[in-house]
C-alpha distance (Angstrom), angle and dihedral (degrees) to the residues before:
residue distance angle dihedral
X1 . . .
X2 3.41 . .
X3 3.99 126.1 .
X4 3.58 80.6 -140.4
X5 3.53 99.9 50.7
X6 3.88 97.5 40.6
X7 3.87 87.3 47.2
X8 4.34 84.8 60.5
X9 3.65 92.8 37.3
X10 3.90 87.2 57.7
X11 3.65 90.2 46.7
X12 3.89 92.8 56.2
X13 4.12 86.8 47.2
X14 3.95 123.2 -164.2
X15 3.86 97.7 -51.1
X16 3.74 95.9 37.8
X17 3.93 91.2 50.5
X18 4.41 95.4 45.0
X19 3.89 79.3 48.5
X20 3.57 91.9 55.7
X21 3.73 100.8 45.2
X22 3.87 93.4 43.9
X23 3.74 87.7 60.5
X24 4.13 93.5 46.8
X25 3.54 85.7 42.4
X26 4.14 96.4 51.2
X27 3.95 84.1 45.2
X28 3.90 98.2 47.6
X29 3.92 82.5 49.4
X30 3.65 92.7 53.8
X31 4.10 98.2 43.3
X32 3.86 84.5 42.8
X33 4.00 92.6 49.9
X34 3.69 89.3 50.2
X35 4.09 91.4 40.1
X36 3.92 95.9 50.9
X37 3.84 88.8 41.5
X38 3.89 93.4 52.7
X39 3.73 89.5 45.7
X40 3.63 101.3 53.8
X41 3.87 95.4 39.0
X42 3.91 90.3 -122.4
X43 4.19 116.5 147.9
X44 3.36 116.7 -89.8
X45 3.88 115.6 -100.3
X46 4.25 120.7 -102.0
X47 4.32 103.4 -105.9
X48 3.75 86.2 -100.9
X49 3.32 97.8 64.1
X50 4.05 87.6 50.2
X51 3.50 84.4 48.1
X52 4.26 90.5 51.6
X53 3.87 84.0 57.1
X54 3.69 101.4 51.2
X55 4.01 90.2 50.7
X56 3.69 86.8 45.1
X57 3.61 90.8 49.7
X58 3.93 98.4 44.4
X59 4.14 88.6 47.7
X60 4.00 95.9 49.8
X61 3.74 103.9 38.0
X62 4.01 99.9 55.8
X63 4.19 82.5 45.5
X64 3.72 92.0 52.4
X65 3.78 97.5 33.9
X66 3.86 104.9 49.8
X67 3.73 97.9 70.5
X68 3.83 95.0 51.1
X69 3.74 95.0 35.8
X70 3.88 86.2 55.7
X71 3.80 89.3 45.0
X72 3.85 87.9 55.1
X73 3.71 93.6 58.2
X74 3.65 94.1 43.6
X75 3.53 98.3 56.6
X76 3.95 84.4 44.1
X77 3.29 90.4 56.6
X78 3.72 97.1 51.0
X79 3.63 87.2 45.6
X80 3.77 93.3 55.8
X81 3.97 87.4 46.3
X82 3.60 93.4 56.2
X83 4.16 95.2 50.2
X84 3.52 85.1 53.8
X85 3.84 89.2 51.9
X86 3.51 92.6 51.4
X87 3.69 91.7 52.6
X88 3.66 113.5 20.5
X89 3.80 125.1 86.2
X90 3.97 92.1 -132.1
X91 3.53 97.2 -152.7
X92 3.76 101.3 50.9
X93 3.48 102.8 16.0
X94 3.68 104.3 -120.8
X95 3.60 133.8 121.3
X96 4.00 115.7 -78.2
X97 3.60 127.5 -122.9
X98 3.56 96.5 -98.0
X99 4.06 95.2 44.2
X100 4.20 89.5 40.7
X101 4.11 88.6 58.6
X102 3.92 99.0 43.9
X103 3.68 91.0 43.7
X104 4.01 96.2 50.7
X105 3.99 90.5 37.8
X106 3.74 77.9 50.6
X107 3.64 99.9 65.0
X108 3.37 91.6 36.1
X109 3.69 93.5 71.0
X110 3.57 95.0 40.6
X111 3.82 89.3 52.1
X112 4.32 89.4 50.8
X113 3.66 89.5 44.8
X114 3.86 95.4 60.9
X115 3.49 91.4 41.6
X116 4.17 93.4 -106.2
X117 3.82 128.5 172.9
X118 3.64 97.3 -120.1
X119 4.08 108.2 -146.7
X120 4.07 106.6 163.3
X121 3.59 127.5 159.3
X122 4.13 125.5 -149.0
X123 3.56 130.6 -142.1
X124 4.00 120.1 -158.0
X125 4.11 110.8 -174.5
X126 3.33 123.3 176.9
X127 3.94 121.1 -179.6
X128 3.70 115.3 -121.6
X129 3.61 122.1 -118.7
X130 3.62 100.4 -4.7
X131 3.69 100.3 154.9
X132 4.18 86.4 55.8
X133 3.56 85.8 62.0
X134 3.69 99.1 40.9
X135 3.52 81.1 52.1
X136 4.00 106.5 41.7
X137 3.55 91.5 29.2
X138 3.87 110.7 32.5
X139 3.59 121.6 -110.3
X140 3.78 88.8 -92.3
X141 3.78 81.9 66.3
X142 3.89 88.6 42.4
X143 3.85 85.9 48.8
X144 3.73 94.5 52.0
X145 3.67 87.2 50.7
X146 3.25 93.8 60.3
X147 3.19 105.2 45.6
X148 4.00 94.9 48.0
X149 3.78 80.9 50.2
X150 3.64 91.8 60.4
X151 3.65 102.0 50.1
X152 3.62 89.8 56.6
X153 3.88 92.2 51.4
X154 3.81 85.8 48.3
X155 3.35 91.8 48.4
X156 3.58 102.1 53.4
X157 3.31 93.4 44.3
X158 3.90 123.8 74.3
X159 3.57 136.9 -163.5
X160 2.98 143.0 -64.8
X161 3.86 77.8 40.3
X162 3.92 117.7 81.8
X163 3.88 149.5 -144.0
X164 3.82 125.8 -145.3
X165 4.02 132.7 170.5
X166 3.40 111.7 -127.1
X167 4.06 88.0 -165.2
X168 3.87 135.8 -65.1
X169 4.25 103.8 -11.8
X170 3.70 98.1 -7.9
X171 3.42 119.0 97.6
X172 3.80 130.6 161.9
X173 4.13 135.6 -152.2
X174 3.62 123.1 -149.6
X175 4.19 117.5 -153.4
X176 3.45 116.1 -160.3
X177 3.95 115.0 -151.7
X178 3.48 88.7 -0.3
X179 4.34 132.0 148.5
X180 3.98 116.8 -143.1
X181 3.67 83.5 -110.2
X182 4.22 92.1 61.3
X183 3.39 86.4 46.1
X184 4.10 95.0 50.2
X185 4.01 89.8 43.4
X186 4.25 79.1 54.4
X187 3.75 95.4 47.2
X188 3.92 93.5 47.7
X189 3.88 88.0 54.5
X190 4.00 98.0 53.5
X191 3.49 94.7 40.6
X192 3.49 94.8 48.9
X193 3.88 95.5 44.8
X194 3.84 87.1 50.8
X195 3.88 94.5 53.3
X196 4.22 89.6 55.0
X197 3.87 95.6 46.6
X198 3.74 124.4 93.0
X199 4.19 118.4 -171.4
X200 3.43 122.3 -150.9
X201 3.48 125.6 -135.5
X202 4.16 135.4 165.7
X203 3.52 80.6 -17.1
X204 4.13 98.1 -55.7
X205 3.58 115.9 116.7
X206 3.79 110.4 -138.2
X207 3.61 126.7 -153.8
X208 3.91 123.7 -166.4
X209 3.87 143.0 160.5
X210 3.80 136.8 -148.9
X211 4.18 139.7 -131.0
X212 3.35 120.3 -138.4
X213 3.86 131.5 -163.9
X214 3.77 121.0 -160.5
X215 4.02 124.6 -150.1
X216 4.02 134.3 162.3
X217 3.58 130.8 -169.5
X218 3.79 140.0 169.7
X219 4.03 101.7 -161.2
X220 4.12 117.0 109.0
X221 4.16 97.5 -150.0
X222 3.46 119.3 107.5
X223 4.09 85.5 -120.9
X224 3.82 89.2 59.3
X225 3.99 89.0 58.5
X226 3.82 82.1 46.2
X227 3.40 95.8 58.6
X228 3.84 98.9 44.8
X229 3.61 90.6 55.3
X230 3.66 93.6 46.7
X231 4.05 83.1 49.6
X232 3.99 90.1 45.5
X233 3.87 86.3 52.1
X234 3.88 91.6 53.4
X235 3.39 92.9 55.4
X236 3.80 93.0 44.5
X237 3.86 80.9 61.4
X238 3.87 89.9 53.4
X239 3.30 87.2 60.5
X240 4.00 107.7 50.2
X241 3.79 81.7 46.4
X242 3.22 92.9 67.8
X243 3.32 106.7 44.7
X244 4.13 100.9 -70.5
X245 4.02 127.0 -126.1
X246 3.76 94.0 98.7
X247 3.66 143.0 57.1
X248 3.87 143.6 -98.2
X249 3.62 131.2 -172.7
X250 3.86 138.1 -137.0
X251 4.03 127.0 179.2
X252 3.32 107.6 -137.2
X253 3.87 102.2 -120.3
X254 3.86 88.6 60.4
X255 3.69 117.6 124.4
């Protein structure tokens, strides 16, 4: 099936879709009345008996239907569940690793086969000092952390542009189309919306900050994403060398 077609089927829901088939089913059952009649050279049935089969038609098909209907939802349902398990972080609702990678290697190729000037930006956070709040707060603290953390990131930052978790603290943003300075006017907004937010958790109220490394590149190869993470990390160094809660940047051709 069709993304397209299960996207309209969805749209028409459980009652919109029995509706439909009862009414394709009452006129298949009047085109194949008239069909079988012509073909066996019997006399045409009287209105009411036309009539007879219609009612027929429109009692038995929504009776039949509704089960399998709702069984076809279900297991789309579950199916749409299990994408999102393959490539959703379920605790903070970004993209995974493993989805965050294909999708950006993704564009990349679609960008080099229409001959597009590739100009992306990368994001490396990491949250400071999560293991002192795992440890002062319990990791349901820590967990709350993170996930407040998240919903700023995804907040602040806007499709077509996307989040991923690299694992544990480390997460990364990818900018589509975007200059070093875009991606410096987005890293001053998280950070700074981290530092004034306070979570609350088994009655403590937590406060916490963020590091931020900055990259660009311009390359389509998987190894050119490579490298401006690698670069983004080195800068995310920079900055919990000196004291962390900010940002620093580093192009990705620099030495």
């Amino acid at each position: 099936m069709t993304p397209l077609v299960r996207m309209s089927l969805r749209k028409l829901g459980r009652v919109g879709l029995v509706f439909l088939l009862t009414i394709l089913s009452t006129i298949f059952a009047i085109i194949l009345n008239f069909s079988i009649v012509d073909w066996l050279d019997f006399a045409y049935l009287p209105e009411q008996d036309i009539v007879v089969i219609c009612i027929i038609t429109m009692l038995v098909t929504p009776l039949l239907s509704w089960y399998l209907v709702g069984l076809f939802f279900k297991i789309d349902q579950m199916e749409v569940q299990m994408a999102r398990l393959a490539t959703m972080d379920s605790m903070t609702n970004t993209y995974n690793r493993g989805y965050f990678y294909e999708n950006s290697k993704h564009y990349l190729s679609t960008l080099l086969a229409l001959k597009q000037p590739n100009q992306s930006s990368l994001l490396v956070l990491d949250l400071d000092d999560l293991k002192r709040i795992n440890d002062q707060f319990g990791h349901a603290g820590g967990d709350q952390v993170l996930i407040a953390f998240s919903k700023i990131v995804l907040n602040v930052v806007q499709e077509p542009n996307f989040v991923g978790r690299l694992g544990g603290d480390e997460f990364v943003v990818f900018l589509k189309e975007s200059s070093l300075d875009d991606a410096q006017a987005l890293a001053t907004e998280i950070v700074d919306r981290v530092r004034s937010i306070k979570v609350e958790s088994d009655g403590h109220s937590i406060s916490f900050s963020v590091s931020v490394g900055l990259s660009s590149f311009t390359g389509y190869d998987t190894s050119d994403l490579d490298k401006a993470i690698k670069s983004a990390d080195s800068a995310l160094y920079d900055v919990k060398r000196s004291g962390r809660n900010g940002y620093a940047v580093y192009y990705a051709n620099q030495k």
